[in-house]
Backbone bond lengths (Angstrom), bond angles and torsions (degrees), N, CA, C in turn:
res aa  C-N    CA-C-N  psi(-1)  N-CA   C-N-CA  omega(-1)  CA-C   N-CA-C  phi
1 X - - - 1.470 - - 1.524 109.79 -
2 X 1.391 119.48 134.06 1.145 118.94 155.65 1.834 141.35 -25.72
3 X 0.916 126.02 71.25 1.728 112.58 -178.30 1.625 110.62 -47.05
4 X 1.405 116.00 86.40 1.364 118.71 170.41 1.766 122.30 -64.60
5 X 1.100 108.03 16.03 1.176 142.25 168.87 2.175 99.38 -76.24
6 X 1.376 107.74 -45.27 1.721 108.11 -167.50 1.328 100.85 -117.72
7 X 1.420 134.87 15.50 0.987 143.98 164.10 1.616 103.80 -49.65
8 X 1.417 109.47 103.95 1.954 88.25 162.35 1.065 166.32 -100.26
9 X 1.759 98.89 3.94 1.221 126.98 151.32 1.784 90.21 53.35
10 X 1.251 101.25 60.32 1.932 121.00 177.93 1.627 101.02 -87.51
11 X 1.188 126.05 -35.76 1.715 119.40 -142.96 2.095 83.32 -132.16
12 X 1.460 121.20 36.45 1.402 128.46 -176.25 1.682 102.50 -71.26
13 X 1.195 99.90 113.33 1.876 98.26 172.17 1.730 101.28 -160.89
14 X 1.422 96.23 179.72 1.781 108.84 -155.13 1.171 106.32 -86.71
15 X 1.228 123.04 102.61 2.037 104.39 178.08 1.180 93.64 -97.99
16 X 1.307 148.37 49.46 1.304 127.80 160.28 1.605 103.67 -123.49
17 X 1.476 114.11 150.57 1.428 127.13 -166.73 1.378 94.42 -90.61
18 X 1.066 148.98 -53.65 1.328 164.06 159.36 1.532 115.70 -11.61
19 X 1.730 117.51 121.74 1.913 104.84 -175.53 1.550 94.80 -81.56
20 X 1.393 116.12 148.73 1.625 111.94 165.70 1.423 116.68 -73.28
21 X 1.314 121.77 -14.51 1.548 104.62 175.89 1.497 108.56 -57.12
22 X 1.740 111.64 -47.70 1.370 141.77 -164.13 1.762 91.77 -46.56
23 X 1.452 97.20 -66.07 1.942 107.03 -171.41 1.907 113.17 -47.83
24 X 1.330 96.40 -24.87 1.162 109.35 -164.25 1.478 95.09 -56.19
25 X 0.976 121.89 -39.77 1.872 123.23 -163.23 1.573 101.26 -115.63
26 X 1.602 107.61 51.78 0.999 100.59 179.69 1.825 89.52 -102.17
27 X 1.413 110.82 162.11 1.481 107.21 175.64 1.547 121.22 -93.48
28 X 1.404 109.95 141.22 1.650 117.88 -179.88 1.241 107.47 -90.43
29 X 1.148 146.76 123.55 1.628 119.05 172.57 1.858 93.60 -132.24
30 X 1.106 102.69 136.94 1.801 118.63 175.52 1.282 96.23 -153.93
31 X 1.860 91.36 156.39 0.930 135.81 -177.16 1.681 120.34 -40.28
32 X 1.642 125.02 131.86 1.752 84.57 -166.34 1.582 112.50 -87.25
33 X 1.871 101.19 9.43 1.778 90.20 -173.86 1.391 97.19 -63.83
34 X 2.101 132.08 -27.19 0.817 131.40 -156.99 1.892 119.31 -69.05
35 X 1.592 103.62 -13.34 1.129 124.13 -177.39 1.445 124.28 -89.96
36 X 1.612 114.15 -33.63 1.430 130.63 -138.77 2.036 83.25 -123.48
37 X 1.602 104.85 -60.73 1.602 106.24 -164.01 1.503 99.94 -112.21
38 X 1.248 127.50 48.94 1.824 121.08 -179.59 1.362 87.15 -133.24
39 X 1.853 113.66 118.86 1.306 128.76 173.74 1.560 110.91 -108.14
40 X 1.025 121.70 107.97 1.542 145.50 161.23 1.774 139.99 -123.33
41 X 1.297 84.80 168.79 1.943 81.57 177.55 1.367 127.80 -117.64
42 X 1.784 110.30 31.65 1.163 116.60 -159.35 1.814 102.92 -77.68
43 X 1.205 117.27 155.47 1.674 129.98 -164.21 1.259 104.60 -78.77
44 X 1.424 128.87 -175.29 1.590 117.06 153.53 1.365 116.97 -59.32
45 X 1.365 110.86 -35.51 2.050 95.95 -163.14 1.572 86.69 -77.78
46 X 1.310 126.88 -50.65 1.097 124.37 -158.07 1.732 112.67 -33.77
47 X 1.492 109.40 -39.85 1.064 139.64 -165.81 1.822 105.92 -62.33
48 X 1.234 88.79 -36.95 1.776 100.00 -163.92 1.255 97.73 -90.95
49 X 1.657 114.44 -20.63 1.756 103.07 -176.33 1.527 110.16 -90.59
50 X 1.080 92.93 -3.67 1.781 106.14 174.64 1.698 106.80 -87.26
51 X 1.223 114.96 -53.65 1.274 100.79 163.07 1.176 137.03 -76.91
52 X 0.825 119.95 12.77 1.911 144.33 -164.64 2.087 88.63 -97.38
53 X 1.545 113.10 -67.55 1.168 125.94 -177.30 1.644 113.87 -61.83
54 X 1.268 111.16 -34.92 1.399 114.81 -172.23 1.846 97.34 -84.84
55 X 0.929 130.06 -44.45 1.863 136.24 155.22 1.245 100.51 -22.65
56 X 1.698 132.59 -48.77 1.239 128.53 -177.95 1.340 125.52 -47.28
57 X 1.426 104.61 -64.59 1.158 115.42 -173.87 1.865 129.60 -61.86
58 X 1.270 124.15 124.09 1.087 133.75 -150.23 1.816 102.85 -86.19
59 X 1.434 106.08 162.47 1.765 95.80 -165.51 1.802 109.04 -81.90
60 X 1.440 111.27 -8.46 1.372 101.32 -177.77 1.501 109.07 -106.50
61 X 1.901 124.74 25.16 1.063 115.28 -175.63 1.772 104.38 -79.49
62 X 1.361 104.71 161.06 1.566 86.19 166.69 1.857 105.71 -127.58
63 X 1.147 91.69 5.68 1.716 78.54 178.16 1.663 101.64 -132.33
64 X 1.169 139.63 157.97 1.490 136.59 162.57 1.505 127.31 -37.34
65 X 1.324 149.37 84.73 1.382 136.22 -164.40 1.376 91.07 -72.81
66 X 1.625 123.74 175.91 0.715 139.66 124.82 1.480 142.10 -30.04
67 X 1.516 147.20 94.52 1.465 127.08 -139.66 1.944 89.17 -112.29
68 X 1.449 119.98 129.85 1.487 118.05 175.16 1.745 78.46 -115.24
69 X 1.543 101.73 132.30 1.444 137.71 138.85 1.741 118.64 -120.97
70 X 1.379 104.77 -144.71 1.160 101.60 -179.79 1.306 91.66 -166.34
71 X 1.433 134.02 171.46 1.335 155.32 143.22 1.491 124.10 -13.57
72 X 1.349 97.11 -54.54 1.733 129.35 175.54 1.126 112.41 -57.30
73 X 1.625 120.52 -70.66 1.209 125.14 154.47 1.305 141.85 -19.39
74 X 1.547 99.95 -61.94 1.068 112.82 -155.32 2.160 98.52 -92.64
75 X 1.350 99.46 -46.52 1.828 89.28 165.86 1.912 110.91 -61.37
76 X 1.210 111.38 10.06 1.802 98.31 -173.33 1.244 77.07 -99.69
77 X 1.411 145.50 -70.37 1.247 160.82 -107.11 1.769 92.01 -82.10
78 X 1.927 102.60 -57.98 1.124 104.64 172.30 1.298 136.10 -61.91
79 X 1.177 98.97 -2.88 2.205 117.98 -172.00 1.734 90.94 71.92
80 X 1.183 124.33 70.69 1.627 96.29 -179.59 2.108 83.27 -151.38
81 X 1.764 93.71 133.94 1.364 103.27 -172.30 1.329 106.84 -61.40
82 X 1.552 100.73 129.76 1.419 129.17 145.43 1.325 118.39 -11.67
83 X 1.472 150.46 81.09 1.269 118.18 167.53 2.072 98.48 -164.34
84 X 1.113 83.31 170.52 1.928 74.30 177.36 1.543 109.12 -66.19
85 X 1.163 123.18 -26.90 1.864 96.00 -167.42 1.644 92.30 -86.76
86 X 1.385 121.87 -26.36 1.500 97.75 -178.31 1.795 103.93 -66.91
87 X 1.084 142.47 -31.24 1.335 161.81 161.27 1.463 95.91 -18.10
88 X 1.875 96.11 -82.60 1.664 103.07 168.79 1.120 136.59 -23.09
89 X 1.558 105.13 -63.18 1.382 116.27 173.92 1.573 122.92 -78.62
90 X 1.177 113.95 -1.78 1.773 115.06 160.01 1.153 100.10 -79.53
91 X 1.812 144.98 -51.68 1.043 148.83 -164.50 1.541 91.29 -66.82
92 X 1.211 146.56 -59.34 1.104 144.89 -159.95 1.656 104.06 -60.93
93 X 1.193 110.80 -48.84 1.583 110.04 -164.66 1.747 102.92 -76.48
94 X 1.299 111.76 -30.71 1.285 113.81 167.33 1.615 119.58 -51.69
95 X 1.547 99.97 -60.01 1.724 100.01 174.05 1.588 114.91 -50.53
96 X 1.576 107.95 -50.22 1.606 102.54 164.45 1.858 133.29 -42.20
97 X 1.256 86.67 -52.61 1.842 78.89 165.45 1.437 126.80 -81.30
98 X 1.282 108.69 -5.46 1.247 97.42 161.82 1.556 128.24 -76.39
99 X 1.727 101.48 -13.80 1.101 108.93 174.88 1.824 120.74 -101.32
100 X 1.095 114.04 6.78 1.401 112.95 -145.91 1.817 85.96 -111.35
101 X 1.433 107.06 140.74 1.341 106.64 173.49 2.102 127.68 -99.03
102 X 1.164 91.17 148.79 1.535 88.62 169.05 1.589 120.69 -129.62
103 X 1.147 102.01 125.51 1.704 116.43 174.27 1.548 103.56 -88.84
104 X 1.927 104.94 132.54 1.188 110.51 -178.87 1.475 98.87 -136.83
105 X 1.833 126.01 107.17 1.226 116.64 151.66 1.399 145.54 -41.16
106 X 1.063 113.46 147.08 1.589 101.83 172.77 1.164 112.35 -151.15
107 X 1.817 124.33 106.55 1.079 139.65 156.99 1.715 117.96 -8.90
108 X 1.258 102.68 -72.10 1.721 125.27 -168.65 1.366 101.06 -32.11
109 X 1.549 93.10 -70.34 1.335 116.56 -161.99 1.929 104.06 -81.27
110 X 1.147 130.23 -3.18 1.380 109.58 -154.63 1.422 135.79 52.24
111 X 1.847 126.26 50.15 1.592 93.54 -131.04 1.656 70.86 -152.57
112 X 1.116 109.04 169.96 1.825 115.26 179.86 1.616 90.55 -135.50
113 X 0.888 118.14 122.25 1.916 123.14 165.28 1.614 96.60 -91.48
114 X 1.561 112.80 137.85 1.372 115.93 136.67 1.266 123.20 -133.66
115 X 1.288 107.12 137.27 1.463 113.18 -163.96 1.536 108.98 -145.69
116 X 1.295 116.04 162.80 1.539 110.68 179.80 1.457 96.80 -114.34
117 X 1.957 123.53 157.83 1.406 140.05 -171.14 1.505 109.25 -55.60
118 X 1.239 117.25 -51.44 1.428 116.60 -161.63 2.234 114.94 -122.76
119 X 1.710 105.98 112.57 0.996 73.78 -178.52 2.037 134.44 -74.75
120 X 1.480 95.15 -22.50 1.890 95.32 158.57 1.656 86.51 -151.76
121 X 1.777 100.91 165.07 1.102 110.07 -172.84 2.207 79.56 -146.51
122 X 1.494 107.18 146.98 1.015 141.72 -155.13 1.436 109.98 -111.12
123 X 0.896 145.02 59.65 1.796 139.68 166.98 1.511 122.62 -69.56
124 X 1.538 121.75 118.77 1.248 143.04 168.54 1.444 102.50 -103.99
125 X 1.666 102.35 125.92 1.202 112.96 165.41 1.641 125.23 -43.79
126 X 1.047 131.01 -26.07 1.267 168.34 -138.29 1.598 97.75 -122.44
127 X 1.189 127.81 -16.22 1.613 144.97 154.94 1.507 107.16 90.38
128 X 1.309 108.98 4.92 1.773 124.87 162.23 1.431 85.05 -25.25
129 X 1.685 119.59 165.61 1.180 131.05 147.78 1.801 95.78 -155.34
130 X 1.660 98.25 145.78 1.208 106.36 153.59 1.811 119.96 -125.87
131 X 0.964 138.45 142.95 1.366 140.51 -133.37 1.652 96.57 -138.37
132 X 1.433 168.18 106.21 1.163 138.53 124.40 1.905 128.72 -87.48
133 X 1.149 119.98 105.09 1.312 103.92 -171.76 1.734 113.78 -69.98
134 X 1.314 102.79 168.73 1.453 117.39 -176.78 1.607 116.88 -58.91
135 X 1.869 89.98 120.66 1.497 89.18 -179.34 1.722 120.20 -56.56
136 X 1.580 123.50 -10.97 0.980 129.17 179.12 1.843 112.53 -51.28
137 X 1.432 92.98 -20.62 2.043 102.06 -154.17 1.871 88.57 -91.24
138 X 1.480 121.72 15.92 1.149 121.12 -169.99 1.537 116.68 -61.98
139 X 1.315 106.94 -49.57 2.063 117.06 159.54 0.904 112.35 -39.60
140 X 1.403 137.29 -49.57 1.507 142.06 -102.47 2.046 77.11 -127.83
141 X 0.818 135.22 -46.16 1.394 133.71 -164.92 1.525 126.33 -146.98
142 X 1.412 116.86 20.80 1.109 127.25 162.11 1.374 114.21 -117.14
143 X 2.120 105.95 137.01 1.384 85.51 155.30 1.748 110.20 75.61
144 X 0.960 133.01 -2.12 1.207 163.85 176.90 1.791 110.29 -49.63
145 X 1.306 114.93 -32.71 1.483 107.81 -171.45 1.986 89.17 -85.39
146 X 1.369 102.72 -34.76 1.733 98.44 -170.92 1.398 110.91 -54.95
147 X 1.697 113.22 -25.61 1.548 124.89 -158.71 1.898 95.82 -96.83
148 X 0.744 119.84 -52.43 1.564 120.45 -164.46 1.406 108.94 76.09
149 X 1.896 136.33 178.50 1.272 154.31 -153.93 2.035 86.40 34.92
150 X 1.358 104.21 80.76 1.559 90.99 145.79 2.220 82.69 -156.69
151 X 1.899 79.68 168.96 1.607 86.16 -173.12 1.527 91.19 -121.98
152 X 1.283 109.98 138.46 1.633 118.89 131.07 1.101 148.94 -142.43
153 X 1.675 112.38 175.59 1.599 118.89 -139.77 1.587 84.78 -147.06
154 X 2.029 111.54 166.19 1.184 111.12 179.38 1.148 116.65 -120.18
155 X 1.543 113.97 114.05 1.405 126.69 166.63 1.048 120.32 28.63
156 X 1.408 122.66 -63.56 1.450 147.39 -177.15 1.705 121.27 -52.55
157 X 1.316 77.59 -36.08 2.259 90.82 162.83 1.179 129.46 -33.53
158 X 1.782 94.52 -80.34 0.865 123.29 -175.77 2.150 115.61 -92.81
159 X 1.234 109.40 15.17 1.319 90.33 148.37 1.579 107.07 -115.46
160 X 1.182 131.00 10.54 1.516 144.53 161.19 1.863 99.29 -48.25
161 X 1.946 112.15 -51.63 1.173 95.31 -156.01 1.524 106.49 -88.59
162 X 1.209 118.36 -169.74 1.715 126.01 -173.20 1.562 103.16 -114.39
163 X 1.171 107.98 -36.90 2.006 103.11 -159.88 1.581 87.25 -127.37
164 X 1.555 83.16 145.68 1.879 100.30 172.47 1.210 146.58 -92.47
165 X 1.455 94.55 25.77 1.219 118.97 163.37 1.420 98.29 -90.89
166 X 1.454 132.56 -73.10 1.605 125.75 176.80 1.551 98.55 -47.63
167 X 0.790 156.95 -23.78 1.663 129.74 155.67 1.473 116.50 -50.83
168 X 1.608 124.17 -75.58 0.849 149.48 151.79 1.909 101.28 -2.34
169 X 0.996 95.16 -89.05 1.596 101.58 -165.99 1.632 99.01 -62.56
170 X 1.157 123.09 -39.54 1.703 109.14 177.39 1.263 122.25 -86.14
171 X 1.713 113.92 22.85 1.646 126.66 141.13 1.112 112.43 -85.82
172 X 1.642 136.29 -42.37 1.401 134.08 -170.68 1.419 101.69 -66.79
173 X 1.395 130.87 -16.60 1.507 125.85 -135.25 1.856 73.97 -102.69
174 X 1.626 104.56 -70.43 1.315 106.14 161.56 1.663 143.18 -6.09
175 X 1.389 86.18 -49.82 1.504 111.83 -170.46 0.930 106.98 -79.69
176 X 1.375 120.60 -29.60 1.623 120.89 -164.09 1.752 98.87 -97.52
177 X 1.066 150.77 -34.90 1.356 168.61 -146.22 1.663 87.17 -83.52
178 X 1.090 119.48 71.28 1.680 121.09 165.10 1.434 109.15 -65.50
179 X 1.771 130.64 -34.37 1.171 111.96 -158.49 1.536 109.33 -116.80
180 X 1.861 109.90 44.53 1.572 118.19 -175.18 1.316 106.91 38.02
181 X 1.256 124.25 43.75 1.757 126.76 160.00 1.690 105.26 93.31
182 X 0.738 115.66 41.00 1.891 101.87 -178.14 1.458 80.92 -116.92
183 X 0.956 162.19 21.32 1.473 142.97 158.68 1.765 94.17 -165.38
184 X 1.842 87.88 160.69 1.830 87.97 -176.73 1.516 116.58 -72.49
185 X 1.375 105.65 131.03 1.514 107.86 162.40 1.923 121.88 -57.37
186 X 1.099 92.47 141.21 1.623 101.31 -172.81 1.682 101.47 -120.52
187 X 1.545 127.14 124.12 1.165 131.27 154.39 2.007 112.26 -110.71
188 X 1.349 114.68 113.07 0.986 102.31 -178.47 1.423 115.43 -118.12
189 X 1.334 148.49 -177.36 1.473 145.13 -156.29 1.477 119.55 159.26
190 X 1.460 116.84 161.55 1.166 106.02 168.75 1.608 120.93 -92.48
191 X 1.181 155.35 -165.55 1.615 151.80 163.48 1.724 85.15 -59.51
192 X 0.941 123.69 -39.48 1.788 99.85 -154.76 1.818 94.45 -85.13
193 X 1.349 109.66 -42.09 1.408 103.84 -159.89 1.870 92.76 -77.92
194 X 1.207 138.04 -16.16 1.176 123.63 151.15 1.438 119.06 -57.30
195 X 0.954 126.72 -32.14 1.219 140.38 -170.67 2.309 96.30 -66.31
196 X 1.390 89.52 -76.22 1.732 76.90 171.75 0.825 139.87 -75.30
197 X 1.578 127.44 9.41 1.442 149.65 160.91 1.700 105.70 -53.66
198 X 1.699 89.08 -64.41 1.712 104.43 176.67 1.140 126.03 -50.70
199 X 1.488 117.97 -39.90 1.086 124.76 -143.15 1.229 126.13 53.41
200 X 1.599 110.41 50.28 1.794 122.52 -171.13 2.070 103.22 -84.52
201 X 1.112 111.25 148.95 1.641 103.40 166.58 1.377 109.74 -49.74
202 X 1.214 115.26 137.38 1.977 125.53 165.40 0.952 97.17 -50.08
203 X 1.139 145.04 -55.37 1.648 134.28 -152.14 1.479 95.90 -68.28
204 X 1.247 134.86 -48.75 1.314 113.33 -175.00 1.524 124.91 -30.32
205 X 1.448 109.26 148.18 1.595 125.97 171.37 1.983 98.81 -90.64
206 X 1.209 111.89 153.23 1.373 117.13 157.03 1.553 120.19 -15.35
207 X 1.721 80.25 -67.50 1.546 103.76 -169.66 1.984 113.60 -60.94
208 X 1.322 112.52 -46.25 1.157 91.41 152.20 1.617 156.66 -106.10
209 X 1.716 75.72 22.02 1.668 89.24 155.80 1.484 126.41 -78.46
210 X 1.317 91.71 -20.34 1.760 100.39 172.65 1.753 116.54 -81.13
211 X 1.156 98.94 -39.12 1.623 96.88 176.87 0.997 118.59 -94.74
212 X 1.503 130.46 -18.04 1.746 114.50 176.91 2.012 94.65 -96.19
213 X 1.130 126.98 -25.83 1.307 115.94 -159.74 1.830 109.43 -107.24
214 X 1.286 112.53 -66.18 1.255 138.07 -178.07 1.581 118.66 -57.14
215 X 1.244 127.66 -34.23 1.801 139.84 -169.33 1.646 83.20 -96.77
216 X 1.730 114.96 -53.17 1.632 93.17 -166.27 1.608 113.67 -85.95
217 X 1.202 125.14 21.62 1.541 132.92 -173.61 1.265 96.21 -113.04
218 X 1.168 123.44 -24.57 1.429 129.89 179.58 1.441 112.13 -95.15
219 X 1.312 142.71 -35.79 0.886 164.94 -142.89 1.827 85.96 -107.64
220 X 1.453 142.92 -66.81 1.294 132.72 161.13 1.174 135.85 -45.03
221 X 1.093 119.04 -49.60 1.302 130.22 173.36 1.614 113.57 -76.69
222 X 1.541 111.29 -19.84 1.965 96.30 160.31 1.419 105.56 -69.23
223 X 1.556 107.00 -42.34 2.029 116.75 178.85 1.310 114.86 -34.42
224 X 1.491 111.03 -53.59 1.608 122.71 -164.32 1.469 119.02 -130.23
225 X 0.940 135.08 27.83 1.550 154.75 169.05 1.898 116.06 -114.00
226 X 1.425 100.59 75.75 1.802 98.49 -172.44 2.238 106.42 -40.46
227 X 1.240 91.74 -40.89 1.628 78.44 -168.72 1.549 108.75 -115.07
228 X 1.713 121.59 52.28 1.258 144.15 157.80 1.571 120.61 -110.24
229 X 1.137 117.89 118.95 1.498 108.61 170.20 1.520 91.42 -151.91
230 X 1.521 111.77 103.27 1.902 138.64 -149.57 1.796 92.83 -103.99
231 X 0.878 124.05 124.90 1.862 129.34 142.60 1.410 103.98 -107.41
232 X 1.553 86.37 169.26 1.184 111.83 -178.09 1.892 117.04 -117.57
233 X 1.005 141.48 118.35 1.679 143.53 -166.16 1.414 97.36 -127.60
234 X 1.285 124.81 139.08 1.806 143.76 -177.16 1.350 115.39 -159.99
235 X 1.802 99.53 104.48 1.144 104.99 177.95 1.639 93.44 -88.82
236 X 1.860 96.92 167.74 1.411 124.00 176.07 1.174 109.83 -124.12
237 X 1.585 110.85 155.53 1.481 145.12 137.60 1.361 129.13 -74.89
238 X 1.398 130.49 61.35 1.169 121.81 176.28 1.836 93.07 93.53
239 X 1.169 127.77 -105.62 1.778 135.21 -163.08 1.403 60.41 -124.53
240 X 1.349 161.29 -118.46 1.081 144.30 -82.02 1.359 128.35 -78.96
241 X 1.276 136.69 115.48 1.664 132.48 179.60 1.734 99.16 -64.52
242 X 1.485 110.46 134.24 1.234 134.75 -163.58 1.367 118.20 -111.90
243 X 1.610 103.59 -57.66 1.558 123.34 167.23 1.939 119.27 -129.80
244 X 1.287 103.76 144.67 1.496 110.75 -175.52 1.409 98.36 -137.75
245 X 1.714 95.85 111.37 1.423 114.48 162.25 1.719 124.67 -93.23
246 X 1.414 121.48 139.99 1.353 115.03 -170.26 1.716 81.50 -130.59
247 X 1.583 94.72 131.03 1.618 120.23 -178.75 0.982 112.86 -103.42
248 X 1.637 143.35 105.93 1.651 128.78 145.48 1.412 110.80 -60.68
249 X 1.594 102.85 112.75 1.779 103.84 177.85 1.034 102.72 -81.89
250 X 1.400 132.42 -7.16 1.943 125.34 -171.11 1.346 109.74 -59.68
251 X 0.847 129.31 130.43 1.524 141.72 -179.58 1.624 109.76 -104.72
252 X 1.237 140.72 129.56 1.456 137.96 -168.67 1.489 101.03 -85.36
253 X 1.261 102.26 -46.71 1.898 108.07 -168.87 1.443 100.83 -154.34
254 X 1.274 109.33 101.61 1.415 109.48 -176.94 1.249 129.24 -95.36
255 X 1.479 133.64 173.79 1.412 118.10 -152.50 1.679 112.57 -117.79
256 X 1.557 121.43 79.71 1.325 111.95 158.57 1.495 139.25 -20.43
């Protein structure tokens, strides 16, 4: 195996014609089982290079192309400095999703998918990249206006946030917003099914699912989300919190 550790990324330059501010607002749109019922362990960046790749793809493709960026690109796109160890560590997180699996239920079908993110991914010393994700993700993000229940959001969001929990939760928030903001979005759940939404540790209690995960996911995404402003509501059983609702109060056009 390569030690991407001595990679030297000597001859690093931009092959893409494209400005990254421009890409930045390019649109992601997936599937919403991919939002609501897709259990994984992908990181924050991981998160952004997934939407970074899925931004690629255009709404009348019908099969996966091949996606060439580069290093350059793709750390501008993310706002993330230029330099070989960030290099490294894109190459690294890349090899990880290529390895890392995701389970996706499906109601319809009765059916559990597992599949991994990427089917090969391409590294040039020179910070070339070639990218194809898994034809498995073919439902999930193709072809998408013919299918209906999918959401999208712009790129630009979600590399705004830092932790993946504020990713995470500002897809559900997304997801739930059927009427592009004319009334408040509602995400509701129990502590546990928030819990695998997040992808929070099991061991957590409620209580510190609310203070290490939930207050600071909320707390970012009011920071850096122009048309988010998220609470939090918990009804009880006796001492016990039962249900946890998270509100987008933003209103698009509100009604005098």
């Amino acid at each position: 195996m390569v030690d991407k550790r001595n990679m030297l990324w000597v001859s690093d330059r931009n092959f893409n014609k494209e400005d990254f501010k421009d890409q930045q607002y390019f649109q992601v749109a997936e599937h919403n089982d991919l939002i609501t019922k897709a259990r994984h362990d992908l990181n924050a960046r991981e998160l952004k290079i997934m939407d970074f790749v899925v931004s690629k793809i255009k709404p009348d493709d019908k099969h996966f192309n091949i996606i060439h960026t580069s290093m350059y690109e793709l750390s501008n796109v993310l706002e993330l400095k230029r330099s070989g160890r960030t290099y490294s560590q894109l190459a690294q997180n890349l090899e990880d999703m290529r390895a890392k699996s995701l389970r996706i239920y499906s109601e319809t079908d009765r059916r559990i998918t597992l599949t991994g993110w990427f089917e090969v991914v391409h590294i040039w010393e020179n910070g070339q990249l070639q990218i194809k994700i898994n034809e498995e993700f073919a439902p999930f993000l193709l072809q998408l206006k013919d299918k209906g229940h999918y959401t999208q959001y712009l790129l630009v969001d979600t590399v705004k946030l830092k932790s993946k929990y504020s990713i995470l939760l500002y897809k559900l928030i997304r997801e739930a917003d059927k009427d592009n903001g004319s009334s408040i979005a509602i995400v509701q759940g129990t502590p546990d099914e928030w819990k695998e939404w997040l992808g929070s540790p099991e061991s957590y209690t409620y209580g510190r699912l609310k203070d290490k995960i939930l207050n600071p996911a909320i707390a970012e995404i009011n920071l850096e989300i122009d048309d988010m402003d998220l609470s939090l509501f918990q009804a009880r059983r006796g001492r016990e919190v039962v249900q946890v609702e998270i509100h987008n109060n933003f209103i698009r056009n509100p009604r005098f």
